[in-house]
Biopython code that builds the backbone (N, CA, C, O; Angstrom):
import numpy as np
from Bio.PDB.StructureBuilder import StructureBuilder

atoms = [
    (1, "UNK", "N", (12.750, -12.284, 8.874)),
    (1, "UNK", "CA", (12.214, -10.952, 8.851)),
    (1, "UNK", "C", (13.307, -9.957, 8.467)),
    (1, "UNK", "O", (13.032, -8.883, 7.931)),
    (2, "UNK", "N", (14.580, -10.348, 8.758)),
    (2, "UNK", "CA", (15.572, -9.487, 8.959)),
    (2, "UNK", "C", (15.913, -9.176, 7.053)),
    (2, "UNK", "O", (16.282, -8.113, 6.553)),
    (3, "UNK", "N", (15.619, -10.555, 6.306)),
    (3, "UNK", "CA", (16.228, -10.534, 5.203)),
    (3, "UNK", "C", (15.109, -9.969, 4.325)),
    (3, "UNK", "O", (15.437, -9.660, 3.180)),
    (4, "UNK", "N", (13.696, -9.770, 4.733)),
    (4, "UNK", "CA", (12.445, -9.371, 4.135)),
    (4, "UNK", "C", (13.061, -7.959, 4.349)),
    (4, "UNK", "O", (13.282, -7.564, 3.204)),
    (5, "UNK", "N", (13.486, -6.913, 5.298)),
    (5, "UNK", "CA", (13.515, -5.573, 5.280)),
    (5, "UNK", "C", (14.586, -5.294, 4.459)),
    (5, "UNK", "O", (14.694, -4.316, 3.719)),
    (6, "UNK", "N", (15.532, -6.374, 4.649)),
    (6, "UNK", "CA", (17.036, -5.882, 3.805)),
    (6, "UNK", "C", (16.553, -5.751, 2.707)),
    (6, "UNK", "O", (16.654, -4.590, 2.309)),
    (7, "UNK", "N", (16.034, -6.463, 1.978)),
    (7, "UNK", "CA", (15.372, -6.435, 0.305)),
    (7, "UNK", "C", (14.506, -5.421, -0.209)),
    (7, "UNK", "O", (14.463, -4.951, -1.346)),
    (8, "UNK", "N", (13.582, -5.064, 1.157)),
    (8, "UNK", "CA", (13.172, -4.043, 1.103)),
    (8, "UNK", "C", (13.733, -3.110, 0.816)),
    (8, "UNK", "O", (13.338, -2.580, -0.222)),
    (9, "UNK", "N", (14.702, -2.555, 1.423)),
    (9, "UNK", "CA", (15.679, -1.621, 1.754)),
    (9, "UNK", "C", (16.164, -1.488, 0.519)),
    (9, "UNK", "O", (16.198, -0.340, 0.079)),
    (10, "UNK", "N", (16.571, -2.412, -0.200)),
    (10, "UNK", "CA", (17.478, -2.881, -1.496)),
    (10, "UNK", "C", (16.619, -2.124, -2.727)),
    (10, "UNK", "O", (17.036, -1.333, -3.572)),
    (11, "UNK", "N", (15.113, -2.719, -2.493)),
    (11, "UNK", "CA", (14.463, -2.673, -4.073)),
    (11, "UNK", "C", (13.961, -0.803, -3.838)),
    (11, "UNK", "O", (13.756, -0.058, -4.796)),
    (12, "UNK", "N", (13.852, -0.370, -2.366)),
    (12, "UNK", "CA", (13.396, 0.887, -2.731)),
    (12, "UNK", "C", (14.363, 1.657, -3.332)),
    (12, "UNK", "O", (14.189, 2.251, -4.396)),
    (13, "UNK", "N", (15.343, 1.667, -2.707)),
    (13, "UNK", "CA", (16.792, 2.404, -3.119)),
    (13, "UNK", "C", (17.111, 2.204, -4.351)),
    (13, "UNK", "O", (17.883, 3.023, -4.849)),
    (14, "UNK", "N", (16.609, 1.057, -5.207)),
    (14, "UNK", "CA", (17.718, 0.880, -6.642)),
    (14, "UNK", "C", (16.172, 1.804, -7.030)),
    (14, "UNK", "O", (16.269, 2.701, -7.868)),
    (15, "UNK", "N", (15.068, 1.582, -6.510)),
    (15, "UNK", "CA", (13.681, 1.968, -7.447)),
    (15, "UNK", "C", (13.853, 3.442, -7.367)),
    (15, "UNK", "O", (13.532, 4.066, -8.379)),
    (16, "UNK", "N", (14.375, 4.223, -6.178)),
    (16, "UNK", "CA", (14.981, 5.659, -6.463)),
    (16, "UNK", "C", (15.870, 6.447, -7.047)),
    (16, "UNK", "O", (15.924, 7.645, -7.322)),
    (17, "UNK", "N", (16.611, 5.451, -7.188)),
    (17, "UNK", "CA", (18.140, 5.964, -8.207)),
    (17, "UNK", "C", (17.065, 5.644, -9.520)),
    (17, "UNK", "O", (16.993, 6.774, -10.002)),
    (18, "UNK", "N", (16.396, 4.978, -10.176)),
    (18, "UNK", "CA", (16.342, 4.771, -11.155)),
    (18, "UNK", "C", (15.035, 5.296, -11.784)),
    (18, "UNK", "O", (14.708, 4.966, -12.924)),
    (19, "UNK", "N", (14.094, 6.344, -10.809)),
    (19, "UNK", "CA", (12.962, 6.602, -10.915)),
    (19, "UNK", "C", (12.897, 8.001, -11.641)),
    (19, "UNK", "O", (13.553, 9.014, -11.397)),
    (20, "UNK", "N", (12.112, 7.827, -12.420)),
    (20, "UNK", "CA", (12.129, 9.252, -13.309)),
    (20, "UNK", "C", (10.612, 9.939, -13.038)),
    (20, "UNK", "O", (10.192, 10.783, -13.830)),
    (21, "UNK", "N", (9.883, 9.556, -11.966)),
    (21, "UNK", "CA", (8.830, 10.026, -11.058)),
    (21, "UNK", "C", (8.957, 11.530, -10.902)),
    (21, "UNK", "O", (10.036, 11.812, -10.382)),
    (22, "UNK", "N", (8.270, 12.500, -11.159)),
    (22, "UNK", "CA", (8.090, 14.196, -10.791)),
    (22, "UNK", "C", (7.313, 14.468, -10.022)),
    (22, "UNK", "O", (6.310, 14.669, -10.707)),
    (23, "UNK", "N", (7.067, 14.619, -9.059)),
    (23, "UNK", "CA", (5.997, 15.939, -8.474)),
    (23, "UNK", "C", (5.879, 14.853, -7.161)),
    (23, "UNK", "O", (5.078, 15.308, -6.345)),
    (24, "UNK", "N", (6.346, 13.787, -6.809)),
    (24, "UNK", "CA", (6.098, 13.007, -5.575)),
    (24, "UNK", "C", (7.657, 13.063, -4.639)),
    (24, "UNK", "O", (8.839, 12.962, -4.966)),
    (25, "UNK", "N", (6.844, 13.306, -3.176)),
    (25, "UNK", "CA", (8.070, 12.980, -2.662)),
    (25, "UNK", "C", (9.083, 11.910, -2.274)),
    (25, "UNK", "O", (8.655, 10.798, -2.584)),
    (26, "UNK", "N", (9.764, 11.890, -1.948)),
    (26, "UNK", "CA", (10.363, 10.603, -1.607)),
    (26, "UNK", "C", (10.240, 9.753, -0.894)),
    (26, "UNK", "O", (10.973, 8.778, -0.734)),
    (27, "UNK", "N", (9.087, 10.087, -0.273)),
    (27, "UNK", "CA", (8.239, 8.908, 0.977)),
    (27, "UNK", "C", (7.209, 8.238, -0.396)),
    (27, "UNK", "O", (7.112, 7.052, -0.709)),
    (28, "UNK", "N", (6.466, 9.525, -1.099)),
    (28, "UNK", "CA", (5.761, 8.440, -1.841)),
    (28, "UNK", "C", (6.305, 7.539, -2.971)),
    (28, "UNK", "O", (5.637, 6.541, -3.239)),
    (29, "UNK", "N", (7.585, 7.803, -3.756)),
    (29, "UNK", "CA", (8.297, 6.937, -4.661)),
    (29, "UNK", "C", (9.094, 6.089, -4.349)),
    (29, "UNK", "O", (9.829, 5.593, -5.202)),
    (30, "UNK", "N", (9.150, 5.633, -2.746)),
    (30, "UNK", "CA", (9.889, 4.588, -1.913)),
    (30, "UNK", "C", (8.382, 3.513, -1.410)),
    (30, "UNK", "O", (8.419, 2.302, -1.194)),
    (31, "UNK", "N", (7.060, 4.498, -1.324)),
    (31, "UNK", "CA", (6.190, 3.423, -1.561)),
    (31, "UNK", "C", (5.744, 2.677, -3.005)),
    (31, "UNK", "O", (5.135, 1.684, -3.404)),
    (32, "UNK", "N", (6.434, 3.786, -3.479)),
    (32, "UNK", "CA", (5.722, 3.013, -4.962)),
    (32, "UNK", "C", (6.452, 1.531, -5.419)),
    (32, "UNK", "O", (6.017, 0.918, -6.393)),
    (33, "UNK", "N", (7.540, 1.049, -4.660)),
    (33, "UNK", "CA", (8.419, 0.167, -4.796)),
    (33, "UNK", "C", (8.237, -1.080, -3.296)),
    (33, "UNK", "O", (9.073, -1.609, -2.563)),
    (34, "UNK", "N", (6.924, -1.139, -3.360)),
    (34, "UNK", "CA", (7.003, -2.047, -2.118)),
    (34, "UNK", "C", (6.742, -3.355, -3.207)),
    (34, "UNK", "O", (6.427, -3.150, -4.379)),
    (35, "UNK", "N", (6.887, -4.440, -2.750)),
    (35, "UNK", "CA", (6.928, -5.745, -2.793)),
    (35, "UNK", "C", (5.244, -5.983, -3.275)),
    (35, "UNK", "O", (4.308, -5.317, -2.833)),
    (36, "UNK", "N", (5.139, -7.028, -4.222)),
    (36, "UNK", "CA", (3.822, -7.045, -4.638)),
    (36, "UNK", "C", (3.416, -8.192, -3.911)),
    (36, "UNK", "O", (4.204, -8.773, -3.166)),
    (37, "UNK", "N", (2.066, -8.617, -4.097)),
    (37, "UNK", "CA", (1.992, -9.653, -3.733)),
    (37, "UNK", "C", (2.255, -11.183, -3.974)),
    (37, "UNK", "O", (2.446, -12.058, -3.130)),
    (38, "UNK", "N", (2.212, -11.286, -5.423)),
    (38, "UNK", "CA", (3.274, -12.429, -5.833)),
    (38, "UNK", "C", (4.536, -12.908, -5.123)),
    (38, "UNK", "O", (4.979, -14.020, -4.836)),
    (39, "UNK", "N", (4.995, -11.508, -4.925)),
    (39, "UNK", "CA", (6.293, -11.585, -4.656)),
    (39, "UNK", "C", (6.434, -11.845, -2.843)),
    (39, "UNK", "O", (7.547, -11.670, -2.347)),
    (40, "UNK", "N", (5.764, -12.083, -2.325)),
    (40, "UNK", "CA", (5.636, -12.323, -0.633)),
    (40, "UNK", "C", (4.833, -13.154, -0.382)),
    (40, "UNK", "O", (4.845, -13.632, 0.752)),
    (41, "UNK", "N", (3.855, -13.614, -1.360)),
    (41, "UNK", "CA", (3.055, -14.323, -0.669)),
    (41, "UNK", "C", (3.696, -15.836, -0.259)),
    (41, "UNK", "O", (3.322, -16.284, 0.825)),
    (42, "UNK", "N", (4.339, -16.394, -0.805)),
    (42, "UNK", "CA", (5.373, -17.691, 0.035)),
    (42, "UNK", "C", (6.112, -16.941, 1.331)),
    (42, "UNK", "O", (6.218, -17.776, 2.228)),
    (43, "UNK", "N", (6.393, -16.277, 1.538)),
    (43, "UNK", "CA", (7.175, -15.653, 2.832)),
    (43, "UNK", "C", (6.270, -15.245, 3.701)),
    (43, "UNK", "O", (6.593, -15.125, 4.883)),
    (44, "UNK", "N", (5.092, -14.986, 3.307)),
    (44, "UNK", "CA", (4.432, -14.197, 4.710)),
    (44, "UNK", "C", (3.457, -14.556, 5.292)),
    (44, "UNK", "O", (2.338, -14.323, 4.836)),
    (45, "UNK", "N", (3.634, -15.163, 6.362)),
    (45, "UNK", "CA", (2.508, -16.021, 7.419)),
    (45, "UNK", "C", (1.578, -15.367, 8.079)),
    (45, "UNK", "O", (1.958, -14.893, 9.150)),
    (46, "UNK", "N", (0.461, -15.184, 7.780)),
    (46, "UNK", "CA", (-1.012, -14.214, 8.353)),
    (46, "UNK", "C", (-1.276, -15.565, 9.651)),
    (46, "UNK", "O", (-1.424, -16.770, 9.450)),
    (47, "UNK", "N", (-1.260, -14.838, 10.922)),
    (47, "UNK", "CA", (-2.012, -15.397, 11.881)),
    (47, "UNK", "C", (-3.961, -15.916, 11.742)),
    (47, "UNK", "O", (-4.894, -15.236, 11.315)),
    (48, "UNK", "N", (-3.964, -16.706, 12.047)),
    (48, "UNK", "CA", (-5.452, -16.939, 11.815)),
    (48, "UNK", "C", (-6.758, -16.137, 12.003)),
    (48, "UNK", "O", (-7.864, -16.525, 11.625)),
    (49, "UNK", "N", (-6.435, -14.683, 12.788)),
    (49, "UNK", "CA", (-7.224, -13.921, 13.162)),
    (49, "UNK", "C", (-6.636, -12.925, 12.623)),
    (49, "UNK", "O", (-7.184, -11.873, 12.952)),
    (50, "UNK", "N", (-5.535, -12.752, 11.761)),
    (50, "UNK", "CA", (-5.434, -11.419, 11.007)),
    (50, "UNK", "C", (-6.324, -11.497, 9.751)),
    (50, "UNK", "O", (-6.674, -12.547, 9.212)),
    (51, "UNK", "N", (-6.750, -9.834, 9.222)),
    (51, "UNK", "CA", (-7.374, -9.754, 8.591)),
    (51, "UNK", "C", (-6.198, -9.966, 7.226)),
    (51, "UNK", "O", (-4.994, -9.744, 7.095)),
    (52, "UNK", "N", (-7.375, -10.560, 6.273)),
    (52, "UNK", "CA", (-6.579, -11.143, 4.740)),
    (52, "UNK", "C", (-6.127, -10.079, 3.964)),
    (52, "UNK", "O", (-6.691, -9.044, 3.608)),
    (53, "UNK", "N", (-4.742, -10.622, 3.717)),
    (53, "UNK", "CA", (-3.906, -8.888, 2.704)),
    (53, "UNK", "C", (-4.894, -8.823, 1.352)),
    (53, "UNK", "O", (-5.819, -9.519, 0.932)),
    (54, "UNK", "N", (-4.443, -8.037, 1.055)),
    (54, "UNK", "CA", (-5.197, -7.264, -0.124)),
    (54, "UNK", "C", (-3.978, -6.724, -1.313)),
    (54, "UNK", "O", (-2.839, -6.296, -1.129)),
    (55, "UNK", "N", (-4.730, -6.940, -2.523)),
    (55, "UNK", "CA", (-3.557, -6.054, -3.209)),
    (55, "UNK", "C", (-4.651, -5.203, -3.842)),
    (55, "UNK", "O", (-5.841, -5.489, -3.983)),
    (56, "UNK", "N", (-3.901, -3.935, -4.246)),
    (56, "UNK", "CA", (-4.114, -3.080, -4.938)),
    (56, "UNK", "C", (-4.765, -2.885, -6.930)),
    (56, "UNK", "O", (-4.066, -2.841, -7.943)),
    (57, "UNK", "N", (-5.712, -2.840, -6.852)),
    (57, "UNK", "CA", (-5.824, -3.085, -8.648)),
    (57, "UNK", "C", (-5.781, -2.486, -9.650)),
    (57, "UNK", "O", (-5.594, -3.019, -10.743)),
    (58, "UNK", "N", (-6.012, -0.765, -9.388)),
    (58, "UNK", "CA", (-5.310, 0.614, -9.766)),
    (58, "UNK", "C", (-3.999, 0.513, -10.016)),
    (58, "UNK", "O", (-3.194, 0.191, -9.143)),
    (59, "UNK", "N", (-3.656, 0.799, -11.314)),
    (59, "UNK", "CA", (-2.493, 1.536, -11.797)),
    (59, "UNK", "C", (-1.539, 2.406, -10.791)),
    (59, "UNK", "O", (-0.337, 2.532, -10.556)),
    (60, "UNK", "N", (-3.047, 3.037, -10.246)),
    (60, "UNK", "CA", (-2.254, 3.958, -9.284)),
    (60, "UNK", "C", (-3.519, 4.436, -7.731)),
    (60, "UNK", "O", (-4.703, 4.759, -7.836)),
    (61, "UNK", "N", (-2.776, 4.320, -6.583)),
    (61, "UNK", "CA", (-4.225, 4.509, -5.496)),
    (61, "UNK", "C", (-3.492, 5.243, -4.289)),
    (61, "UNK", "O", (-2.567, 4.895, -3.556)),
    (62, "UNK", "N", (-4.261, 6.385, -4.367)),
    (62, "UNK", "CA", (-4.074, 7.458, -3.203)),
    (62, "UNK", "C", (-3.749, 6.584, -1.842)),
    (62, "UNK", "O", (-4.494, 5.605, -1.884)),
    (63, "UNK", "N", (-2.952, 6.545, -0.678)),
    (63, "UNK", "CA", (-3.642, 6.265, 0.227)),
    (63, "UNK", "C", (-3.595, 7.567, 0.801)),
    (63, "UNK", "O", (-2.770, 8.468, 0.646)),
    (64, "UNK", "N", (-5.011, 7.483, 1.750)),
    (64, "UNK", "CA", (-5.058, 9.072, 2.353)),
    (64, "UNK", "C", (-5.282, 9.128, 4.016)),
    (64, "UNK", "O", (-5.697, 8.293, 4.820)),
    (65, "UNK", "N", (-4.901, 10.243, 4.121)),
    (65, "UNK", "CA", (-4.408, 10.247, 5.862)),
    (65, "UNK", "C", (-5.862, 10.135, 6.254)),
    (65, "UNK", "O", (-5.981, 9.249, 7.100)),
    (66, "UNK", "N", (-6.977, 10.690, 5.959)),
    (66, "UNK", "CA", (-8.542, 10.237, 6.062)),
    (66, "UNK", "C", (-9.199, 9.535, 5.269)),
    (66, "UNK", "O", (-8.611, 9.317, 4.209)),
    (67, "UNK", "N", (-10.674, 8.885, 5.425)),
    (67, "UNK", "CA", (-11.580, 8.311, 4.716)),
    (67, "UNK", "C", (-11.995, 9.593, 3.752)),
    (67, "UNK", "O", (-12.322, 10.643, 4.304)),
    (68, "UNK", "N", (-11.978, 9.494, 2.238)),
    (68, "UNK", "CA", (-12.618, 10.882, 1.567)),
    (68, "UNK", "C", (-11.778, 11.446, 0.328)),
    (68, "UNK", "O", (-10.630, 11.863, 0.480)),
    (69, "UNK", "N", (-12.396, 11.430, -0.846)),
    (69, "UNK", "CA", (-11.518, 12.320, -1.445)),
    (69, "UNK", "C", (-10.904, 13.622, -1.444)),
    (69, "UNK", "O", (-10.147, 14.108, -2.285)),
    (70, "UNK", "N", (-11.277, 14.036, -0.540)),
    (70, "UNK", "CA", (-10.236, 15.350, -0.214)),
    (70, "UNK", "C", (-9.357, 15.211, 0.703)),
    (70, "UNK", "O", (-8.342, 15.902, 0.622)),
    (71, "UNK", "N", (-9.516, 14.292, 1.801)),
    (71, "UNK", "CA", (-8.556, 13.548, 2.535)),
    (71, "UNK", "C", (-6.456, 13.933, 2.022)),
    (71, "UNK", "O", (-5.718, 13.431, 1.174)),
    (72, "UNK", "N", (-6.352, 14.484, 2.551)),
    (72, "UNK", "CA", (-4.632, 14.316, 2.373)),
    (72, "UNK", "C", (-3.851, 13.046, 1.519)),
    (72, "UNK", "O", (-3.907, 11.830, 1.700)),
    (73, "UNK", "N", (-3.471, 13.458, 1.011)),
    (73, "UNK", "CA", (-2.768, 12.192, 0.164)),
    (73, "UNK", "C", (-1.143, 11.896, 1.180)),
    (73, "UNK", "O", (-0.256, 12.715, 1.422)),
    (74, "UNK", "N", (-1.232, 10.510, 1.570)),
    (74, "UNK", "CA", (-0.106, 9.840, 2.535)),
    (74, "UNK", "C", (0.809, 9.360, 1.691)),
    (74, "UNK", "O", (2.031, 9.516, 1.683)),
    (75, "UNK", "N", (0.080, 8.742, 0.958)),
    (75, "UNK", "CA", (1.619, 7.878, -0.649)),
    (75, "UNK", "C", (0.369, 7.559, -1.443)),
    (75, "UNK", "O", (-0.833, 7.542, -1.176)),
    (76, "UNK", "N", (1.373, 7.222, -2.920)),
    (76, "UNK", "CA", (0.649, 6.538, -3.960)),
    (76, "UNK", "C", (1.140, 5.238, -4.334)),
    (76, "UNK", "O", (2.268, 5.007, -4.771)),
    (77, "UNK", "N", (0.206, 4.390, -4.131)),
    (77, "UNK", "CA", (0.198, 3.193, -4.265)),
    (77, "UNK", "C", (0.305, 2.591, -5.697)),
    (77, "UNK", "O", (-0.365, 3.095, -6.599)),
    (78, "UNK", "N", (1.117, 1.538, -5.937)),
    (78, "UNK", "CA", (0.725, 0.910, -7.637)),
    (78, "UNK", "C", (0.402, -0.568, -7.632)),
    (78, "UNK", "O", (0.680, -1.398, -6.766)),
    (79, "UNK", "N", (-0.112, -0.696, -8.544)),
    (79, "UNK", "CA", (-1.028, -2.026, -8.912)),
    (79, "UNK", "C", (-0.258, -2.770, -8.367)),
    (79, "UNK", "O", (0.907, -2.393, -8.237)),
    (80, "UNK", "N", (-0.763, -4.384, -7.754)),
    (80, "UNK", "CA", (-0.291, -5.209, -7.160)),
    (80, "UNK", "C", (0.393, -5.100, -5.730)),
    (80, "UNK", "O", (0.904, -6.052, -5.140)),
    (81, "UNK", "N", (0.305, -3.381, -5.114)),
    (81, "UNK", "CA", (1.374, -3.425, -3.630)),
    (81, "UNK", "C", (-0.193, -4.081, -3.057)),
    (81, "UNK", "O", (-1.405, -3.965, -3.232)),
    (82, "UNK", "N", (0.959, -4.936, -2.153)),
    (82, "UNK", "CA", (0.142, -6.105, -0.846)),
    (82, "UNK", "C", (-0.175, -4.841, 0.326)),
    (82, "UNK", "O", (0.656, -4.311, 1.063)),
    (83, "UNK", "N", (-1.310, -4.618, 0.256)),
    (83, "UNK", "CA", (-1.586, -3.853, 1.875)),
    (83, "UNK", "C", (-3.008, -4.765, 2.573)),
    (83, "UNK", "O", (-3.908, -5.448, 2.085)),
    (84, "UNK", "N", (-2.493, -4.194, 4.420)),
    (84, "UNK", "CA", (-3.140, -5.311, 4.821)),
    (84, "UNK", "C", (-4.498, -4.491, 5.502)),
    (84, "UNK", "O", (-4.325, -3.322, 5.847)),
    (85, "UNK", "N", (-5.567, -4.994, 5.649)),
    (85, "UNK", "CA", (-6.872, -4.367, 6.292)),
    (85, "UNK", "C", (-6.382, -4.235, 7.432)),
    (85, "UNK", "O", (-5.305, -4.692, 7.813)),
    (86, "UNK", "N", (-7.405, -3.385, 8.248)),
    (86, "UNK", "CA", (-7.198, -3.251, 9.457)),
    (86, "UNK", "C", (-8.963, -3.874, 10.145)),
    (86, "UNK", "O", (-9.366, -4.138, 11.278)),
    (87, "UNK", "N", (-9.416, -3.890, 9.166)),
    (87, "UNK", "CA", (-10.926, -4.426, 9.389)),
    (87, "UNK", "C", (-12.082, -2.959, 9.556)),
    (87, "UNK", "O", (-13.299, -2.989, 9.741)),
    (88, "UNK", "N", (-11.454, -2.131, 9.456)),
    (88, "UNK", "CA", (-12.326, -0.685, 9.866)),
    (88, "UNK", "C", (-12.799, -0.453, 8.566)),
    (88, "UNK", "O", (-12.061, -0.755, 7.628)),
    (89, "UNK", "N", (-14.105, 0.120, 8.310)),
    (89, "UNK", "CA", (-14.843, 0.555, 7.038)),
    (89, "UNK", "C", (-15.299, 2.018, 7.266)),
    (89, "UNK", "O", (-15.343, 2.552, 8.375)),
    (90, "UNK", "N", (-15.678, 2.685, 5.938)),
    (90, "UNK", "CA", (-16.501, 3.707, 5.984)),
    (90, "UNK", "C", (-16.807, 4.137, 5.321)),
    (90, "UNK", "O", (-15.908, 4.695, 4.692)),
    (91, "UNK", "N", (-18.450, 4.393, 4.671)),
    (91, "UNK", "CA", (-18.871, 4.679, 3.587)),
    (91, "UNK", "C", (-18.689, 6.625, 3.587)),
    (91, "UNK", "O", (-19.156, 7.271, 4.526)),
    (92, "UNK", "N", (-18.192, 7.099, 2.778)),
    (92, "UNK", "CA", (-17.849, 8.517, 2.611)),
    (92, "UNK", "C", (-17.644, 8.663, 0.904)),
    (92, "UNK", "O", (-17.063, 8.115, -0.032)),
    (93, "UNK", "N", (-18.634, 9.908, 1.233)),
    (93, "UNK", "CA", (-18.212, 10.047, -1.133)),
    (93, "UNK", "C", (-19.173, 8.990, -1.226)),
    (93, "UNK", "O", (-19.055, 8.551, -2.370)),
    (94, "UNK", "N", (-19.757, 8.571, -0.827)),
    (94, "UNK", "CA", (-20.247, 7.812, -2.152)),
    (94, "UNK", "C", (-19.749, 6.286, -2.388)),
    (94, "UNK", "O", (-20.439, 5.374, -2.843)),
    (95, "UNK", "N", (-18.444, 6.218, -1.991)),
    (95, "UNK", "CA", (-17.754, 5.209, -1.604)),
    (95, "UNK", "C", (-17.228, 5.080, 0.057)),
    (95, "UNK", "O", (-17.090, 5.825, 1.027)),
    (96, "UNK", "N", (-17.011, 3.446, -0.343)),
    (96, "UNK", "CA", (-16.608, 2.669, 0.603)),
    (96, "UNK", "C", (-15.011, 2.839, 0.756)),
    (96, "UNK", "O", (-14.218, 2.859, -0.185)),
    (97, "UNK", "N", (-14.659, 2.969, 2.281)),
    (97, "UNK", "CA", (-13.321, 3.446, 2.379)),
    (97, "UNK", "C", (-12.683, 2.002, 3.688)),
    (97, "UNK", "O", (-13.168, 1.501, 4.702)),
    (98, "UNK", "N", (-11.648, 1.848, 3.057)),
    (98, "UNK", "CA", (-10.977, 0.871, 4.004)),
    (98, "UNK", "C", (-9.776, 1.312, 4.652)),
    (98, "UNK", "O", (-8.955, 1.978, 4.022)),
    (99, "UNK", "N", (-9.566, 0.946, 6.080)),
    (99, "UNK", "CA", (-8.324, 1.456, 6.472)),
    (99, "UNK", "C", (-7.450, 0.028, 6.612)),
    (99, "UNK", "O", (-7.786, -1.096, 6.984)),
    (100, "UNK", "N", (-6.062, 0.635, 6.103)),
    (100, "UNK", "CA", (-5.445, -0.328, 5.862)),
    (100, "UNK", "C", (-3.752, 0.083, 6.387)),
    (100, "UNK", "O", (-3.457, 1.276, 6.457)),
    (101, "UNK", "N", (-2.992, -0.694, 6.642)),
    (101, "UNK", "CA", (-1.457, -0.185, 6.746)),
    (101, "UNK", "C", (-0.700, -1.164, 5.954)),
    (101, "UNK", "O", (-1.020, -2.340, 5.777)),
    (102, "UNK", "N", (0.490, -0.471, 5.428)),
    (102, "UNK", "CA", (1.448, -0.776, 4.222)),
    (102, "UNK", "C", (2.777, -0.493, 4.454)),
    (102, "UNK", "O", (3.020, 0.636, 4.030)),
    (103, "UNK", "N", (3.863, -1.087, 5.001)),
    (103, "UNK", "CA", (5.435, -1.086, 5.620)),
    (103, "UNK", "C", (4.898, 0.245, 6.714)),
    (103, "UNK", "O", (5.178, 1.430, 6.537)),
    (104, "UNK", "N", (4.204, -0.219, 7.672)),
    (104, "UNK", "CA", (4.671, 0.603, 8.299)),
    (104, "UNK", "C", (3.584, 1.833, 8.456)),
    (104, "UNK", "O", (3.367, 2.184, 9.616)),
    (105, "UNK", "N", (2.877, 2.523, 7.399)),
    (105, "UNK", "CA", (2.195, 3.500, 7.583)),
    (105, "UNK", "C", (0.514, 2.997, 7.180)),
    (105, "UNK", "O", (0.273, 2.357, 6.156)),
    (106, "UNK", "N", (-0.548, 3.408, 8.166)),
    (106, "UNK", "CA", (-2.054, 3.431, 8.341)),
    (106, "UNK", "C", (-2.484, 4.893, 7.367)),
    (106, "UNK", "O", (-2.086, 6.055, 7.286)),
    (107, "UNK", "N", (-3.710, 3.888, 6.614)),
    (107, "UNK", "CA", (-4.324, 4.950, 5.769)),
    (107, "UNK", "C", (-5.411, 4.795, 5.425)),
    (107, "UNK", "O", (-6.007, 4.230, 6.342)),
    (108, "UNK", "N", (-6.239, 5.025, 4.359)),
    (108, "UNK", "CA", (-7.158, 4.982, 3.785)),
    (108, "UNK", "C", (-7.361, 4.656, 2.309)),
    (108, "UNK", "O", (-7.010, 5.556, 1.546)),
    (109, "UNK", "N", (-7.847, 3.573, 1.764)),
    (109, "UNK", "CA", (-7.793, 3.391, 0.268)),
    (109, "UNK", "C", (-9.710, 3.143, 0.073)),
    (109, "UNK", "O", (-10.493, 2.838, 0.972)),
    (110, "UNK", "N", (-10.050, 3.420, -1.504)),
    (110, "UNK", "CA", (-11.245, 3.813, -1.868)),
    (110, "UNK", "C", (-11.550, 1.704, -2.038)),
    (110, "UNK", "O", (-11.149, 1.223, -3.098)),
    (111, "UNK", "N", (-11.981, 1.054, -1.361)),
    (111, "UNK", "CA", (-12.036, -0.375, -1.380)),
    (111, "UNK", "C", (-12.564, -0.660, -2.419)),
    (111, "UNK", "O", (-12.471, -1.863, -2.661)),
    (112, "UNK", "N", (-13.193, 0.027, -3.309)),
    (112, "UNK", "CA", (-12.866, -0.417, -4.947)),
    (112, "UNK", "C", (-12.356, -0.969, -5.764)),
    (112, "UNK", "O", (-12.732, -1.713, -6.670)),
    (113, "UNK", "N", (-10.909, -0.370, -5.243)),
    (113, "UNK", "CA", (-9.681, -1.010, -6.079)),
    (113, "UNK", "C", (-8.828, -1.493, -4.934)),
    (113, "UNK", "O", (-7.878, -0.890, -4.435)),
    (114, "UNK", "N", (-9.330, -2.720, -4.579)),
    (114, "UNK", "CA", (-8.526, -3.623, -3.516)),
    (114, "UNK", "C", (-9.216, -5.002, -4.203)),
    (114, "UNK", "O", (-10.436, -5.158, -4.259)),
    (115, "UNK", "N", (-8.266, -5.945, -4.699)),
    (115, "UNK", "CA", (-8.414, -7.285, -5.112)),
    (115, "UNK", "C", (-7.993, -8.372, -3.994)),
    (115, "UNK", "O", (-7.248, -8.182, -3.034)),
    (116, "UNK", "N", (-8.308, -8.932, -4.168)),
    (116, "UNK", "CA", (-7.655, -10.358, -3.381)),
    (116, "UNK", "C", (-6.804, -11.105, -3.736)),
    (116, "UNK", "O", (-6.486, -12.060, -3.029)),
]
sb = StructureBuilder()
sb.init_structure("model")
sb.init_model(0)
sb.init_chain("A")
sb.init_seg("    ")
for serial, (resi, resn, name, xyz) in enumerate(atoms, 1):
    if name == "N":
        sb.init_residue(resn, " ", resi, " ")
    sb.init_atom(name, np.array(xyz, "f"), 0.0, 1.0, " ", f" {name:<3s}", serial, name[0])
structure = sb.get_structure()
């Protein structure tokens, strides 16, 4: 676990020095550099009663501090980041909203663009 955060630690930091990203803050261009799922799925052991990770299939996906498109934007997500359900749903808009958490922070993504 210890060497999963170090890398972490590693790929956000080189992904900030090297990010030519505008108008996001630095919480959201340190998410934009999480680990895809390719890239973890040999390392990361889901208990039998956790709900199954998910990746992302959008280019690019709000997560938001509520279910809703007007909902607060928490970070922006990019194609392939691994986030995991939390099993909670909610139809709002028109769409179906999943809550999910990703290193650390609980949110909301439009379950649309969540692949397996």
């Amino acid at each position: 676990m210890k060497k999963i955060l170090t890398a972490l630690i590693v790929l956000a930091l080189a992904s900030l020095a090297c990010s030519i990203t505008t108008g996001l803050s630095a919480n959201q261009q340190a998410l934009m550099t999480l680990p895809t799922a390719s890239s973890t799925a040999s390392s990361t052991a889901l208990s039998p009663t956790a709900p199954a990770a998910r990746i992302v299939c959008a280019e690019h996906l709000n997560l938001r501090a509520e279910a809703g498109v007007n909902a607060a934007i928490v970070a922006v997500l990019t194609a392939d980041t691994a986030v995991t359900p939390t099993g909670e749903t909610i139809e709002r808009d028109g769409s179906a909203w999943a809550k999910v958490t990703v290193v650390g922070l609980a949110g909301w993504l439009n379950a649309q663009y969540l692949c397996q």
